[in-house]
VEXDREN-2710 file (C-alpha; in Angstrom, 1 decimal):
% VEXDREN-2710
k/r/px/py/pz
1/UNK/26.6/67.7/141.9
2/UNK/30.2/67.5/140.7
3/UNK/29.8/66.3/137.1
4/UNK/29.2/68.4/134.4
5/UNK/26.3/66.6/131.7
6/UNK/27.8/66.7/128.1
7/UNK/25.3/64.9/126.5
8/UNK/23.2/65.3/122.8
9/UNK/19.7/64.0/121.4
10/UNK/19.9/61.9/117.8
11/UNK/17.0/62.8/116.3
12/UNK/17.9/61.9/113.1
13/UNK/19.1/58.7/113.5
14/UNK/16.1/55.8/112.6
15/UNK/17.3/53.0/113.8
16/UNK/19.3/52.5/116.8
17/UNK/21.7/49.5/116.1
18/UNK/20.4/50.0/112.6
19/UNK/17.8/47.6/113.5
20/UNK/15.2/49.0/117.0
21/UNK/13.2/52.1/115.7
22/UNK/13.9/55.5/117.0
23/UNK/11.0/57.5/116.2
24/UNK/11.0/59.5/119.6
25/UNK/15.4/59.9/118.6
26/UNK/17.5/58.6/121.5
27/UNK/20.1/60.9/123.3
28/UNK/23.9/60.0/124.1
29/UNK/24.8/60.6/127.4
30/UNK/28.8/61.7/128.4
31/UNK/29.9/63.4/131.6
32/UNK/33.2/65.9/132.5
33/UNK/34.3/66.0/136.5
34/UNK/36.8/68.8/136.6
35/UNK/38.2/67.8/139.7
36/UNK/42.3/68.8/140.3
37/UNK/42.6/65.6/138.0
38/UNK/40.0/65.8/135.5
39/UNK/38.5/63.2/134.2
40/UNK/35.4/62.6/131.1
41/UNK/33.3/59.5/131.5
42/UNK/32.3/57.9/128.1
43/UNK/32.3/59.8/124.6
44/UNK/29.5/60.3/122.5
45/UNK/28.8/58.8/119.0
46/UNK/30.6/60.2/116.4
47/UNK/30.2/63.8/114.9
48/UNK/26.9/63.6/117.3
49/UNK/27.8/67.1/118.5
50/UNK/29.5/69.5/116.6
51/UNK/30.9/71.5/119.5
52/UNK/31.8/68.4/122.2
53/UNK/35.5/69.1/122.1
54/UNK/35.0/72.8/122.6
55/UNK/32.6/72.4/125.8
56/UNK/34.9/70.0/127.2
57/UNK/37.9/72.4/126.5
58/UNK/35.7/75.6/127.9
59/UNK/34.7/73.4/131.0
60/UNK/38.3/72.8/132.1
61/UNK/39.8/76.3/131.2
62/UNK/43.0/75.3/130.6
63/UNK/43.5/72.5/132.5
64/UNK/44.4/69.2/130.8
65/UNK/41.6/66.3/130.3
66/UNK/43.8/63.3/132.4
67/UNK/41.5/60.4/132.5
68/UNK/39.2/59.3/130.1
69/UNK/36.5/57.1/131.7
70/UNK/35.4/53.8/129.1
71/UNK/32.6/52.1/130.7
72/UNK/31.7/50.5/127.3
73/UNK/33.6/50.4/123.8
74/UNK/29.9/50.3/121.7
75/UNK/30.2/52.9/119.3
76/UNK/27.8/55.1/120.5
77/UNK/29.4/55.5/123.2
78/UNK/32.9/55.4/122.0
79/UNK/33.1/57.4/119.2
80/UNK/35.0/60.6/119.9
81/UNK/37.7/58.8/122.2
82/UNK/40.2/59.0/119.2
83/UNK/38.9/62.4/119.1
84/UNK/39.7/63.0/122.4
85/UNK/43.0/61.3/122.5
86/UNK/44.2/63.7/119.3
87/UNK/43.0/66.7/121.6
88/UNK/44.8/65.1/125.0
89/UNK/47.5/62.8/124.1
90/UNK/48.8/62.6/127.4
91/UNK/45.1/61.5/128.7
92/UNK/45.3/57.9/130.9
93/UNK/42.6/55.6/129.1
94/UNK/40.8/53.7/131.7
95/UNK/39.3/50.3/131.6
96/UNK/39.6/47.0/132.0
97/UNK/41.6/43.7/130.3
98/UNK/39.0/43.0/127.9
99/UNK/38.4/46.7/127.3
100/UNK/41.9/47.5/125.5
101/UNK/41.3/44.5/122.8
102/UNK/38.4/45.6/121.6
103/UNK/39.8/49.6/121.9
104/UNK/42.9/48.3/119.7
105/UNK/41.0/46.6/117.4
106/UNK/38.2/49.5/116.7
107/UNK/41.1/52.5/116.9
108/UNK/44.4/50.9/117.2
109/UNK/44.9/52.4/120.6
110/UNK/47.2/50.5/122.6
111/UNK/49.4/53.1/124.8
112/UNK/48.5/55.2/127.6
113/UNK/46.2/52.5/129.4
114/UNK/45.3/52.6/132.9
115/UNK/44.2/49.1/133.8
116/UNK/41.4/49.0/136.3
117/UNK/39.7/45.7/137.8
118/UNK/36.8/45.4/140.2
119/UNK/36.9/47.7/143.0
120/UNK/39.6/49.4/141.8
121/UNK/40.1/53.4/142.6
122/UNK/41.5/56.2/141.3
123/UNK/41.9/59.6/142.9
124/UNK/41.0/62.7/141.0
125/UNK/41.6/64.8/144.2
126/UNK/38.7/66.1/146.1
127/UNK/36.5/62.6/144.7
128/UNK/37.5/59.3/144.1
129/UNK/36.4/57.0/141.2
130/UNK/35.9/52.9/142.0
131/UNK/35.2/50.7/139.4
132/UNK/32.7/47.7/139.3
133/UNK/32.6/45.4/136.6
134/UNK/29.2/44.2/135.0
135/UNK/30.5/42.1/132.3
136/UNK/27.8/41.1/129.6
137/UNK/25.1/44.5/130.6
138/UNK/25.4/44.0/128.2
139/UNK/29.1/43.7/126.1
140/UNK/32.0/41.3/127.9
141/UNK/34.0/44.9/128.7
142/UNK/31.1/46.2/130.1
143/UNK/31.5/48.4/133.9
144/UNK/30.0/51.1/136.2
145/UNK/32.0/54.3/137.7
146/UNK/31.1/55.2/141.2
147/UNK/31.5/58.6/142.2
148/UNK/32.3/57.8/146.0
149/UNK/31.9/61.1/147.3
150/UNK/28.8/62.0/146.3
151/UNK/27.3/58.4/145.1
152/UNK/27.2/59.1/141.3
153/UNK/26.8/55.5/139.6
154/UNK/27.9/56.0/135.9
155/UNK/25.7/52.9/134.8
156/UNK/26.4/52.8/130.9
157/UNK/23.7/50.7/128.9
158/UNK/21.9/50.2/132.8
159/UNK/18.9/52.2/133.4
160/UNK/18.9/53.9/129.6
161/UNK/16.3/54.4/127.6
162/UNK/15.3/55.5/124.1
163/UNK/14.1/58.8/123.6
164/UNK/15.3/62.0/123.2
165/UNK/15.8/64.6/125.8
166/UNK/12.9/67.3/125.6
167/UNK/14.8/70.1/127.6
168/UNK/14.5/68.2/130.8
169/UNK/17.7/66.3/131.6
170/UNK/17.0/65.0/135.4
171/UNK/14.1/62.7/136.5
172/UNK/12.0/65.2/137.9
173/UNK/12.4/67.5/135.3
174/UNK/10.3/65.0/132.6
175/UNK/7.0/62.9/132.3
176/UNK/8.4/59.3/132.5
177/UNK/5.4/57.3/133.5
178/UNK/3.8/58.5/130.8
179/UNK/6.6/58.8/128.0
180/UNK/10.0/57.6/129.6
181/UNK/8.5/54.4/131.2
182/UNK/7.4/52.9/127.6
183/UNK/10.6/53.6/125.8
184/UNK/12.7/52.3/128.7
185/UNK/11.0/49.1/128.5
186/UNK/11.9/48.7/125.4
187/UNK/15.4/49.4/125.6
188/UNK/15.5/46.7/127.8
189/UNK/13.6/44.0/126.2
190/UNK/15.8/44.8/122.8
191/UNK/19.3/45.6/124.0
192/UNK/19.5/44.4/127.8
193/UNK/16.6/41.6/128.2
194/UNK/18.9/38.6/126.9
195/UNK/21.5/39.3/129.7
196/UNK/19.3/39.4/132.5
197/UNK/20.9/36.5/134.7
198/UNK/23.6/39.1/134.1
199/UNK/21.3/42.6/135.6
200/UNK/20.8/40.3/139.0
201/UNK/24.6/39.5/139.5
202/UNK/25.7/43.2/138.8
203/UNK/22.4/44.2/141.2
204/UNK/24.3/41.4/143.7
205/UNK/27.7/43.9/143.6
206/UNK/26.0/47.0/143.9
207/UNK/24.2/45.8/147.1
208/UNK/25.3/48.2/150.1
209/UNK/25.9/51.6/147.8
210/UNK/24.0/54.4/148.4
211/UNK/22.5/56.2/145.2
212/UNK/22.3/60.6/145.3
213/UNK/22.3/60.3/141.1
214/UNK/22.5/57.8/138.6
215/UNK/23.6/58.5/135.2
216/UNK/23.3/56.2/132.2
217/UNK/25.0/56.7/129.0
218/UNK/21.1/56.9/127.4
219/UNK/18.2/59.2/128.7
220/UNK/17.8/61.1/132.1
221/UNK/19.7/61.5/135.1
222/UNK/18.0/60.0/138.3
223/UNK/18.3/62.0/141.0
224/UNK/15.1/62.3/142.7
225/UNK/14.5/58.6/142.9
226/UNK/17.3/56.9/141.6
227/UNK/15.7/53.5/143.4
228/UNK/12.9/53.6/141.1
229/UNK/14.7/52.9/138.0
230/UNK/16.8/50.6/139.7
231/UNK/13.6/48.6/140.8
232/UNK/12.1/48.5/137.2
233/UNK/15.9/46.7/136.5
234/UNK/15.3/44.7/139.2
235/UNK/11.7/44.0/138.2
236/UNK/12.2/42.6/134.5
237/UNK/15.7/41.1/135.3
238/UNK/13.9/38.9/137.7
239/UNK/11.0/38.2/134.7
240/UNK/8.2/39.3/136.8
241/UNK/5.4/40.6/134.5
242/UNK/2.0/42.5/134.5
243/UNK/-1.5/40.7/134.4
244/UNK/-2.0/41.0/130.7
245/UNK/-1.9/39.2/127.6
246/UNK/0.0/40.0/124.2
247/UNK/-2.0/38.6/121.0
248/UNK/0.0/38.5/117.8
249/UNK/-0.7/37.5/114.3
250/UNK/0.6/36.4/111.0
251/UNK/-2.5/36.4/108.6
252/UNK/-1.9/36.5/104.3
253/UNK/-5.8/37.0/103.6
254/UNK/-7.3/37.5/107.1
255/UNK/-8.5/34.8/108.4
256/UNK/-5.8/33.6/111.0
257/UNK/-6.6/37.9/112.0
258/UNK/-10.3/37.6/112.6
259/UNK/-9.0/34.3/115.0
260/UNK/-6.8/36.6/117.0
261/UNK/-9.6/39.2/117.5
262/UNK/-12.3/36.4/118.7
263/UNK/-9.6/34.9/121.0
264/UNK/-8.9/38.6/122.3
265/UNK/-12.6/39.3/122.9
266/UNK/-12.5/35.7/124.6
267/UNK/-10.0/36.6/126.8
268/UNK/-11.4/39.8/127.5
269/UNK/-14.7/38.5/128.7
270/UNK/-13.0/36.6/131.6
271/UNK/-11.8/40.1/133.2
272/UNK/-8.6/40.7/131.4
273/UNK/-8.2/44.4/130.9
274/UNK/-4.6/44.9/129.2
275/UNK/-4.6/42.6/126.0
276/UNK/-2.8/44.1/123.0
277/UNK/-3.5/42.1/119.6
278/UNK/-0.4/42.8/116.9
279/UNK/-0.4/42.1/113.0
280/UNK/3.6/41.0/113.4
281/UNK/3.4/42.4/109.7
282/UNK/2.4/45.9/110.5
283/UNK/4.1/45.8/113.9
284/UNK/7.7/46.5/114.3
285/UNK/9.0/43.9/116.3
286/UNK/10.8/46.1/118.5
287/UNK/7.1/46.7/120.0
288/UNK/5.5/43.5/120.4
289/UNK/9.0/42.5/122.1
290/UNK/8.5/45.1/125.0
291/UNK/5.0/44.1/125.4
292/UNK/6.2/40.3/125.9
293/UNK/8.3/41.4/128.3
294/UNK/5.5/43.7/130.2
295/UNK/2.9/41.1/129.8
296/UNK/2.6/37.3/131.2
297/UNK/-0.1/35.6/128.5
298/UNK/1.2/35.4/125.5
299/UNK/-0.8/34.0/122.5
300/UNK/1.0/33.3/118.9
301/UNK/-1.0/32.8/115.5
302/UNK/0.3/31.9/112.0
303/UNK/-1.5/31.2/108.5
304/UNK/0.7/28.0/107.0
305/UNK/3.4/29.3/104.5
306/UNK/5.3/27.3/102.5
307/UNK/4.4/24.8/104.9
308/UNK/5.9/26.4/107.6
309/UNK/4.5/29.6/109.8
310/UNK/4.8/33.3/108.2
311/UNK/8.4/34.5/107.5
312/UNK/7.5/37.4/109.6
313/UNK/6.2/35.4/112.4
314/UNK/9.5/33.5/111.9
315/UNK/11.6/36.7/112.8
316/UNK/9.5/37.5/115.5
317/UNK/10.4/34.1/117.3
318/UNK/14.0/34.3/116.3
319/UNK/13.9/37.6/118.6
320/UNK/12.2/36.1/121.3
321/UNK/14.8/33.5/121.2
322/UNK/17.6/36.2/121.2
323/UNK/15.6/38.3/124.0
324/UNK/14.1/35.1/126.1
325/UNK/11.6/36.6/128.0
326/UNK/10.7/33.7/130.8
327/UNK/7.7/32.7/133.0
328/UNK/5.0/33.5/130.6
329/UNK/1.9/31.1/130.3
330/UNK/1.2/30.6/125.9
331/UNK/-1.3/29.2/123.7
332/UNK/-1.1/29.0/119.8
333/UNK/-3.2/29.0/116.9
334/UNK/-3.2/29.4/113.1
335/UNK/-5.1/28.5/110.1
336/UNK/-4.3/26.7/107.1
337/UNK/-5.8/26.6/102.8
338/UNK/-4.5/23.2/101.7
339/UNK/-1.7/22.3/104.0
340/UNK/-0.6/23.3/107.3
341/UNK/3.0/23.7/108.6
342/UNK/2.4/27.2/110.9
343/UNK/1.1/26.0/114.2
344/UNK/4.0/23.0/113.6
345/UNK/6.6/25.3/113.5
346/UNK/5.4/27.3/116.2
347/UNK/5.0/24.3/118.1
348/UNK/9.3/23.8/117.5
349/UNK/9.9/27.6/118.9
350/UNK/7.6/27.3/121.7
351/UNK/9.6/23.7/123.1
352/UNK/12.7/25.8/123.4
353/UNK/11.1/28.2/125.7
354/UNK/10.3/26.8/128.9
355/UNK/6.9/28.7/128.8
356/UNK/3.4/26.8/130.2
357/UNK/1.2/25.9/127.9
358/UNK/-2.3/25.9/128.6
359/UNK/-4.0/24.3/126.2
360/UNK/-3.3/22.1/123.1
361/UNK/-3.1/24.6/119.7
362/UNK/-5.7/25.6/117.7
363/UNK/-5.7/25.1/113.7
364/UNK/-8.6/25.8/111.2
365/UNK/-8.9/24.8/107.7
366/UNK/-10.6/27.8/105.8
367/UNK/-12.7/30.5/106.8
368/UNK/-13.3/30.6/110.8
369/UNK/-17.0/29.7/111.6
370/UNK/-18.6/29.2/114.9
371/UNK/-18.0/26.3/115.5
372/UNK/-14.3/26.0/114.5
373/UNK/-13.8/29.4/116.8
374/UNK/-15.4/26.9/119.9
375/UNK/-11.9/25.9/121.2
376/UNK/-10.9/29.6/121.4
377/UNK/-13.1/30.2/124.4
378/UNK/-11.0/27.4/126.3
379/UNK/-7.7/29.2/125.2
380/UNK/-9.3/32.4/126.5
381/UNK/-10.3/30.6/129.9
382/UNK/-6.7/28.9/130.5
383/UNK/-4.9/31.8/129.9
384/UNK/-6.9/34.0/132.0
385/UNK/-7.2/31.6/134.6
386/UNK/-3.5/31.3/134.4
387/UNK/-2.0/34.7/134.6
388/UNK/-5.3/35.7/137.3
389/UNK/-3.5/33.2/139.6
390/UNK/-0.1/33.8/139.4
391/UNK/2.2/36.2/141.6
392/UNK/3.0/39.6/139.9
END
């Protein structure tokens, strides 16, 4: 391995973009190769770690910092390079065209560029460095570093996660089916997800490199299977999802809840083990998103409000509009007092999808009773029969 890991875990950060919740904190990744020309791939967030500049200075001994590395100008990755540039004025700033306007306009920079484009190489003595660009994984300036000597990928945003480090930096040093593999889902349905069409071309350029380590810019290093990450990418980039359904809610006094529960236990009776039912109210969005994403049945409910469906609801599908998680098979429902307006309005979201409906929507006036829950048991069959059928 010929990189050193400079990285730090946020644990006192909340929300990560001020918006995704971090309750497990989320570590910044940055990496030092002290080859005869040294070079530091991607800073860290600011004033993240107190002692950066030091370990960077003790690493090299001496020797001057010459390239610094900008795979993505995002903040939290970004952070320190005016830092850095104080430290190392002489240091060559490396990245691409669209790179340097959005470097001048977040720290005036605009001297000492090294302009790099796809495929491009530079020579740090014993290794070599060549560039690819992933434009949009998931910024415009977005790229990858390839370490050619010993096939390091420097992926950025690719294959992160959220969550902290826990002492255990490298794949086989940590838990992640049972920790890692949750978090990194929803990294992706929150931050990568809209850009998929974008995941498959990058995937299309880095077709023929071989992988010994691949290090994102957020949680571990792979280097005992660096092609299992890179086939979860592949995985939800391509929209393929899990037999299960999502069930979520928007209920003022209950009743639209007690709906969603008799259509889960409905759908549950025809064989359907993962079903997770969410309150949107009670359930950070951030959440329900990644189960979208893992799941193919999906099944949105809304009281009426204000003739409309719930404002929280209403956020909910202006995220899955952002995210747009395809191929997933839907049914809707929702209950009204006096007027309705919720299933409507989840009727407009759902014909900008492209998802298959199974059956028409359900809406109850009142309090659910037997026989207004009837319909629910066709919902359940559809969507079972639907997602039981369907390639994973």
């Amino acid at each position: 391995m010929n990189f050193h890991y400079l990285g730090v875990n946020d644990r006192k950060k909340s929300l990560f973009e001020n918006n995704w919740p971090l309750p497990h904190g989320v570590s910044y990744n940055s990496y030092l190769i002290p080859d005869e020309h040294p070079a530091l791939i991607d800073t860290l967030e600011y004033g993240s770690h107190p002692r950066y500049l030091h370990n960077i200075s003790q690493i090299l001994d001496g020797k001057p910092l010459e390239y610094l590395v900008i795979n993505h100008t995002e903040p939290d990755h970004a952070g320190m390079i005016a830092e850095i540039v104080r430290q190392y004025p002489q240091i060559k700033i490396v990245g691409n065209h669209k790179t340097f306007k959005i470097l001048e306009a977040h720290f005036g920079l605009t001297e000492n560029l090294y302009e790099v484009t796809d495929c491009s190489e530079i020579d740090l003595g014993r290794q070599k460095l060549k560039f690819i660009m992933t434009p949009w994984v998931h910024w415009p300036e977005t790229m990858m570093t390839y370490n050619t000597q010993d096939q390091t990928l420097f992926s950025c945003d690719a294959f992160g996660t959220f969550g902290a480090l826990d002492g255990g930096i490298f794949d086989d040093e940590i838990d992640f089916d049972r920790f890692y593999f949750d978090e990194m889902l929803r990294y992706y349905a929150n931050i990568v997800g809209k850009y998929s069409n974008m995941v498959q071309k990058a995937f299309t350029k880095l077709a023929g490199y071989s992988f010994q380590y691949i290090c994102p810019s957020h949680g571990p290093i792979w280097r005992k299977e660096p092609m299992k990450v890179i086939g979860l990418y592949d995985k939800w980039s391509k929209h393929q999802a899990d037999e299960g359904v999502v069930v979520v809610y928007a209920s003022m006094y209950g009743h639209t809840g007690q709906i969603a529960d008799h259509i889960a236990r409905k759908i549950a009776e025809q064989g359907i083990q993962y079903i997770r039912v969410y309150d949107v109210s009670k359930t950070h969005t951030s959440y329900i998103l990644r189960d979208i994403w893992r799941y193919r049945g999906v099944v949105l409910g809304s009281c009426a409000y204000n003739n409309g469906m719930h404002p929280m609801m209403q956020h909910l599908c202006n995220e899955l509009e952002v995210s747009s998680p395809k191929n997933k098979v839907f049914g809707l429902f929702g209950s009204y007092s006096w007027n309705g307006g919720g299933v409507k309005t989840l009727q407009s979201f759902t014909a900008t999808t492209q998802w298959e409906e199974v059956v028409p929507p359900i809406e109850m006036m009142g309090a659910p009773t037997p026989e207004k829950l009837t319909p629910c048991s066709s919902l359940a069959q559809s969507i079972a029969r639907s997602i039981q059928s369907a390639p994973l």
